[in-house]
VMD Tcl script that draws the C-alpha trace (Angstrom):
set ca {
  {121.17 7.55 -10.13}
  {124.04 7.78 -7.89}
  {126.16 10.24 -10.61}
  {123.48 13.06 -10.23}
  {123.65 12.61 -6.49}
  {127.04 12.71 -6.62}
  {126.93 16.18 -8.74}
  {125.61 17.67 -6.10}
  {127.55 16.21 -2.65}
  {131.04 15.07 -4.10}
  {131.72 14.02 -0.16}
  {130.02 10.56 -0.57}
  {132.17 7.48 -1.66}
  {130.88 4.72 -4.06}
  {131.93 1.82 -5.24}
  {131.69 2.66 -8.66}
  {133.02 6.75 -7.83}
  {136.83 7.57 -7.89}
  {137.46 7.04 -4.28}
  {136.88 3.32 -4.64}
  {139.62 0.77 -3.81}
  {139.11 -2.93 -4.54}
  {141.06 -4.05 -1.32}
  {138.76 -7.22 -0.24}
  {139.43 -9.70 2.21}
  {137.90 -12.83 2.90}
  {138.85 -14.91 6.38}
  {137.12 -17.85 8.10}
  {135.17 -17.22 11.35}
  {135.27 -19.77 13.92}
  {131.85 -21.50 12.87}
  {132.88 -21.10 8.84}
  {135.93 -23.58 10.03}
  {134.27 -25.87 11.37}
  {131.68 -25.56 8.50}
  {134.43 -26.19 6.17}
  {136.09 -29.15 7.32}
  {132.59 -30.77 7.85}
  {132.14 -30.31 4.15}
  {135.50 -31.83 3.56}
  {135.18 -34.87 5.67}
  {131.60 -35.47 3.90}
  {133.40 -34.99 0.88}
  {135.96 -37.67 1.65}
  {133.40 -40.10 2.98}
  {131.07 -39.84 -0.05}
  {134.14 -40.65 -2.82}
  {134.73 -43.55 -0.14}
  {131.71 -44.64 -0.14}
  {130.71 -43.86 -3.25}
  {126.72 -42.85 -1.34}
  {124.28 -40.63 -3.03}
  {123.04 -39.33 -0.19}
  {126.62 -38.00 0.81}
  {126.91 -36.39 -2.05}
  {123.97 -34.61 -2.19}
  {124.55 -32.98 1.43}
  {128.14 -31.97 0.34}
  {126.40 -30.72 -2.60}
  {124.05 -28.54 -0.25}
  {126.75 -27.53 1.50}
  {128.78 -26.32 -1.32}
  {125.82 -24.25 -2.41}
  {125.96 -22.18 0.73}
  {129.36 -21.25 0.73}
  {128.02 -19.99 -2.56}
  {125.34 -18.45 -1.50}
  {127.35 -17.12 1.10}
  {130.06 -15.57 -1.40}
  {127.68 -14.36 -3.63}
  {125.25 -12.14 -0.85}
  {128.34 -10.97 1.14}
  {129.79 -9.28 -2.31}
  {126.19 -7.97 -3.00}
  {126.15 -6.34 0.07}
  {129.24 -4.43 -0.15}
  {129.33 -3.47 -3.92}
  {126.98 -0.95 -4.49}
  {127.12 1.50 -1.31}
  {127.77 4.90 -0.52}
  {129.40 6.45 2.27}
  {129.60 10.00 3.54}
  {131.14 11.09 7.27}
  {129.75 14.36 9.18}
  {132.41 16.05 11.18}
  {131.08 18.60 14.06}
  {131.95 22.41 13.25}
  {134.43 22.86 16.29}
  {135.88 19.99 18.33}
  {138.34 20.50 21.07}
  {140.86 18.56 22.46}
  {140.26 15.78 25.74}
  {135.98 16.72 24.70}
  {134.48 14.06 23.32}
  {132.80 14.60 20.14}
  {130.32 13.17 17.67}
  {130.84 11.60 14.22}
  {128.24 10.67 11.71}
  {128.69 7.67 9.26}
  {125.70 8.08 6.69}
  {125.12 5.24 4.44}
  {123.23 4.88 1.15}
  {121.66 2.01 -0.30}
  {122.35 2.48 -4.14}
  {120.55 -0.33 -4.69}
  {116.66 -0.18 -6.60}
  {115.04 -2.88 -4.98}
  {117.20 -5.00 -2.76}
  {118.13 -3.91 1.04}
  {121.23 -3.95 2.51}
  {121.26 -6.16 5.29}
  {124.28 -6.77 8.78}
  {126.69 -4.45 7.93}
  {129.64 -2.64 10.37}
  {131.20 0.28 8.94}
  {135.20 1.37 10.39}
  {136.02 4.83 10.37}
  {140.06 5.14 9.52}
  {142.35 7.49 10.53}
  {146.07 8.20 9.80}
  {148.55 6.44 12.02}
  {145.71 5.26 14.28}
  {144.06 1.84 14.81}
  {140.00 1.53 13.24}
  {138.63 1.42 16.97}
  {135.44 3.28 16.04}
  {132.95 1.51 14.03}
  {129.06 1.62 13.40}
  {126.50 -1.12 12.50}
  {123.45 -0.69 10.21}
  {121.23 -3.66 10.55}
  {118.96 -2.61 7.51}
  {118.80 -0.45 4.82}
  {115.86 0.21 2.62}
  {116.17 -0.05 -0.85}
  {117.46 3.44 -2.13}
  {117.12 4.32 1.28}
  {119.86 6.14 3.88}
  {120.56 5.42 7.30}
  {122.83 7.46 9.84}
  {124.61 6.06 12.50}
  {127.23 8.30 15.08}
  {129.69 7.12 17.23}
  {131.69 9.80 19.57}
  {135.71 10.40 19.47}
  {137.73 11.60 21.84}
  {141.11 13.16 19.95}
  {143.62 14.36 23.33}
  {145.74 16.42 21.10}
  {144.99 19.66 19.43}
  {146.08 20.04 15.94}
  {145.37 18.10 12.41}
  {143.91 14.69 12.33}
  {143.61 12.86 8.93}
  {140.28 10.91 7.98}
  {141.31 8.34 5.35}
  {139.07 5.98 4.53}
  {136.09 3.23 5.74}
  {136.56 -0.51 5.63}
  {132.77 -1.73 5.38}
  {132.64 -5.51 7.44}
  {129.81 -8.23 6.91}
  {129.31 -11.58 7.57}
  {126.15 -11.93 5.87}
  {124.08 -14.25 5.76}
  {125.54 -17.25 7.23}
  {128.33 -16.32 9.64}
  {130.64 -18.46 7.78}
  {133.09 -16.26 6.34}
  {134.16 -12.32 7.13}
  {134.34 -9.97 4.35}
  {135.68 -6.95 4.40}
  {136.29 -3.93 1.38}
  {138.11 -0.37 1.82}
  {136.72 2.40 0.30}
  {139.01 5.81 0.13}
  {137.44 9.19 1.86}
  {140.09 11.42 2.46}
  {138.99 14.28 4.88}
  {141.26 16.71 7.20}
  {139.81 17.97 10.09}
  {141.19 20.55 13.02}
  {140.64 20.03 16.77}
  {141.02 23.13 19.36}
  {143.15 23.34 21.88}
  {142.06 22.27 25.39}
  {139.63 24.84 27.29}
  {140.30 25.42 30.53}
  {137.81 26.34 33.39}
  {136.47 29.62 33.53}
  {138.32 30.41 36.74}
  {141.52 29.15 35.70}
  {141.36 31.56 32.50}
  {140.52 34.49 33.91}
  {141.49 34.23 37.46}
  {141.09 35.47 40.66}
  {143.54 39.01 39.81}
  {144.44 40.80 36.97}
  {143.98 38.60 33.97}
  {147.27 37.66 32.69}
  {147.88 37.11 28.52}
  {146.10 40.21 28.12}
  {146.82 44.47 28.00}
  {143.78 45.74 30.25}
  {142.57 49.42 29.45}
  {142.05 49.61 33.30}
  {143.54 47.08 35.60}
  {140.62 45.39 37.86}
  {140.01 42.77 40.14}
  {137.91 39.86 38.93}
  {136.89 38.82 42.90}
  {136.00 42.87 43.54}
  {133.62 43.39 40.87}
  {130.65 44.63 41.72}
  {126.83 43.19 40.13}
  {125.01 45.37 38.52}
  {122.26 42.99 36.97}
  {121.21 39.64 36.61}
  {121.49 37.10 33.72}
  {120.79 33.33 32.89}
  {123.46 31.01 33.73}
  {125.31 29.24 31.19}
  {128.01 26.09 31.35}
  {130.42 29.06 30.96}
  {130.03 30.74 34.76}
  {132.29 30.00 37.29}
  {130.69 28.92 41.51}
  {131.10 32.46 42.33}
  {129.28 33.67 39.63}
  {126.35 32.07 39.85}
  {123.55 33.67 42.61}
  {122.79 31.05 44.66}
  {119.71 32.62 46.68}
  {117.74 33.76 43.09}
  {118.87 29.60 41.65}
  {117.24 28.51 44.56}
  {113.72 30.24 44.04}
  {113.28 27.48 41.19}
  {112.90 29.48 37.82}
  {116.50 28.50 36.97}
  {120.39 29.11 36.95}
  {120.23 32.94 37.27}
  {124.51 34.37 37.75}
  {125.32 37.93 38.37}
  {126.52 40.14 35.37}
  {129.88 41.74 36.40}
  {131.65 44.31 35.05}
  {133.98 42.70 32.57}
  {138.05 41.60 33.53}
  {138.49 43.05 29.76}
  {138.28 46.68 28.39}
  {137.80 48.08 25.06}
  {141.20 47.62 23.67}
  {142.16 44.61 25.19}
  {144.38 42.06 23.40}
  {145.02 38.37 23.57}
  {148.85 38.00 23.02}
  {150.15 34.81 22.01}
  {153.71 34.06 23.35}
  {155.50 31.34 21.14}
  {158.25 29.70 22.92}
  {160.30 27.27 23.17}
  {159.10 23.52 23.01}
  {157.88 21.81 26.41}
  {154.83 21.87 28.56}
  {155.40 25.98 28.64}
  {154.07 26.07 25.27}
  {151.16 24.10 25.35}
  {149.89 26.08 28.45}
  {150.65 28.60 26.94}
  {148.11 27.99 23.78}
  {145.66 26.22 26.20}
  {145.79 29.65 27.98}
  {144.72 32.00 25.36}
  {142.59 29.45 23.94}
  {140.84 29.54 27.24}
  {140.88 33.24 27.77}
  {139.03 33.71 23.54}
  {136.24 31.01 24.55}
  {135.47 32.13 27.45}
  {135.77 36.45 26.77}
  {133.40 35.80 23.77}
  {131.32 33.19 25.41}
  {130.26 36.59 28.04}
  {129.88 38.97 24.64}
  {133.32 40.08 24.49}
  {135.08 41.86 21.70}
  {138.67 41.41 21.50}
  {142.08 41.33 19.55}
  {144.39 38.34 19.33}
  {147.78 38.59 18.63}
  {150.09 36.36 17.73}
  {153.33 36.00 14.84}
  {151.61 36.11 11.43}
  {149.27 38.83 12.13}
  {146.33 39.76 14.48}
  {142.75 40.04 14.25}
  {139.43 40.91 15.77}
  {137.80 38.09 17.66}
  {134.09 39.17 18.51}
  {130.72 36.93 19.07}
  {130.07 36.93 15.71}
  {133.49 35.88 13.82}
  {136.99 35.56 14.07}
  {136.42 33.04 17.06}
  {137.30 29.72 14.92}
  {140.36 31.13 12.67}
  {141.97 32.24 15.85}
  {141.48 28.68 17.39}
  {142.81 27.18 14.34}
  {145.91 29.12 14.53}
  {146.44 27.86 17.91}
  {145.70 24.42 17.04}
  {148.26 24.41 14.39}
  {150.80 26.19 16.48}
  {154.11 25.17 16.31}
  {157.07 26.05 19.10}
  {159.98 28.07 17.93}
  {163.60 26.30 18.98}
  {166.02 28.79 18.31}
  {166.83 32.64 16.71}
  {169.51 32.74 14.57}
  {170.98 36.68 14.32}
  {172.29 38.09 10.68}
  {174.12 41.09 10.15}
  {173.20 42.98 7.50}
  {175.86 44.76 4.90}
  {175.00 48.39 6.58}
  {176.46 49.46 10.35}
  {174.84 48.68 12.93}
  {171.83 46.25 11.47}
  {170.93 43.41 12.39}
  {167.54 40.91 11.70}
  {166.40 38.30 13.85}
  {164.92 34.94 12.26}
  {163.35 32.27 13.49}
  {164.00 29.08 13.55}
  {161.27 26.18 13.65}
  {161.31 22.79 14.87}
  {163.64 20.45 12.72}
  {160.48 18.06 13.25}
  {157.42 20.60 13.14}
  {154.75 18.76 11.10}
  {153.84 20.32 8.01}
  {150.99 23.36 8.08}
  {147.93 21.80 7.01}
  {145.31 23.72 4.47}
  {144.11 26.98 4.89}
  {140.82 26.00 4.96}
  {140.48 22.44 6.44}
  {137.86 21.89 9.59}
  {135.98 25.42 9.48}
  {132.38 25.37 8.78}
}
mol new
graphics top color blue
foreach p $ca { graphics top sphere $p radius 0.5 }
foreach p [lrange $ca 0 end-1] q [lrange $ca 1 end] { graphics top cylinder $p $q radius 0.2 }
display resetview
């Protein structure tokens, strides 16, 4: 059943699929102790004793660790896994995950079960709990991550937790779900990317004043307008946010230049900036051109928007220029030197939609 399924969605993870790894672990909870050494010191007093009713109670309890062995490994074995990443994410903005589970089995549910989602290099401090699971059923559970830094983050795996049924004992299996994933750079506010004066980052056909503009209609306000663009009086009538529609900070051949520097807080601003300025010109139906080292490209409401964020998000500052001389008079070429320590440039295609 589950190889058809997984013909057509290779995402999930099964036990019984490649991406399985038999990594279980069994530990004592604080009631399975004391559990235990009850069963022990019956144990002892029934060979001292030599009393059938002794050994019939160590006999019961023997049967539920058992029992408890036996349903914990039921409930873990046959299970798939897949994770839902959002489209964009962006750095310091939380966003939400989804952990989807399916219960592979025909007739039995899956019962008290915590699934941890694992990164790279980072502790499992997000997890989600599915009390029940229908026979052949699927359940979806999201949990919401907050990543501070832009760039690549590594999904690597789940470790599925139960304690099922008794509470006795914890047990706990990995399953391997490799998945890369890009988060944004930081957007700033509206006013801090565009400014109060001539909009800096960017080649203006004609050179304006953002705070002189004049209004020459009305539109809806969105989470994208600034306090003076919103109009206040028309808000307060009740029908609504309404904000004034200025003439734009941008013209038609405006450009987004991306400066690459040196490494420090210069160069982060510096990608949060033109981050800021892209989100925020397209977000008001903006066409324009963003520039940077490999290349440029046009960046309208309709595409380019996410490619030019993933650039910036996998940015990296330039330390040095080293100059050659060429064999011929009075050449030279300037290279570029990257970081000693620059991570390495993830997949072309890793976190777009």
């Amino acid at each position: 059943m589950f190889v058809a399924f997984a013909c057509r969605c290779d995402m999930w993870s099964d036990a019984r699929g490649p991406g399985w790894r038999s990594r279980r672990r069994l530990r004592f909870t604080g009631e399975g102790r004391v559990f235990v050494l009850t069963s022990v010191g019956i144990g002892l007093a029934a060979v001292n004793t030599g009393s059938n009713a002794l050994y019939l109670i160590l006999g019961v309890f023997l049967s539920l660790v058992l029992v408890s062995g036996v349903l914990s490994e039921w409930m873990v074995w046959r299970v798939g896994l897949r994770r839902g990443l959002p489209p964009r994410a962006f750095a310091g903005v939380p966003y939400a995950v989804e952990i989807e589970m399916r219960n592979l089995h025909a007739w039995a549910p899956i019962v008290s079960i915590e699934v941890e989602d694992l990164r790279e290099d980072s502790p499992a401090d997000k997890r989600c709990f599915f009390l029940r699971v229908a026979p052949a059923g699927s359940q979806v559970a999201v949990y919401r991550r907050t990543t501070q830094t832009r760039g690549l983050v590594r999904f690597v795996g789940f470790r599925l937790v139960t304690r099922f049924p008794f509470g006795f004992f914890e047990k706990s299996v990995r399953v391997n779900s490799a998945e890369d994933f890009i988060v944004f750079p930081a957007i700033g506010a509206p006013t801090a990317a565009f400014g109060h004066g001539k909009v800096e980052g960017v080649s203006p056909s004609a050179p304006q004043r953002v705070g002189q503009e004049e209004t020459f209609s009305f539109r809806a306000g969105t989470a994208l307008d600034g306090m003076r663009d919103i109009a206040w009086k028309l808000s307060a009538r009740g029908t609504g946010v309404v904000a004034h529609e200025r003439s734009s900070p941008f013209g038609a051949s405006d450009r987004v230049v991306f400066v690459e520097q040196d490494p420090g807080p210069g160069f982060e601003e510096e990608v949060t900036r033109c981050a800021s300025l892209l989100v925020h010109g397209v977000g008001r139906g903006l066409s324009l051109s963003f520039v940077y080292r490999g290349g440029a490209f046009a960046v309208s409401p309709g595409a380019g928007l996410d490619a030019a964020l993933r650039e910036l998000a996998l940015a990296q500052p330039i330390v040095s220029r080293e100059t050659i001389v060429s064999p011929g008079p009075g050449r030279s070429v300037s290279r570029e030197t990257p970081p000693a320590n620059a991570p390495a440039a993830a997949p072309r295609d890793a976190g777009l939609a």
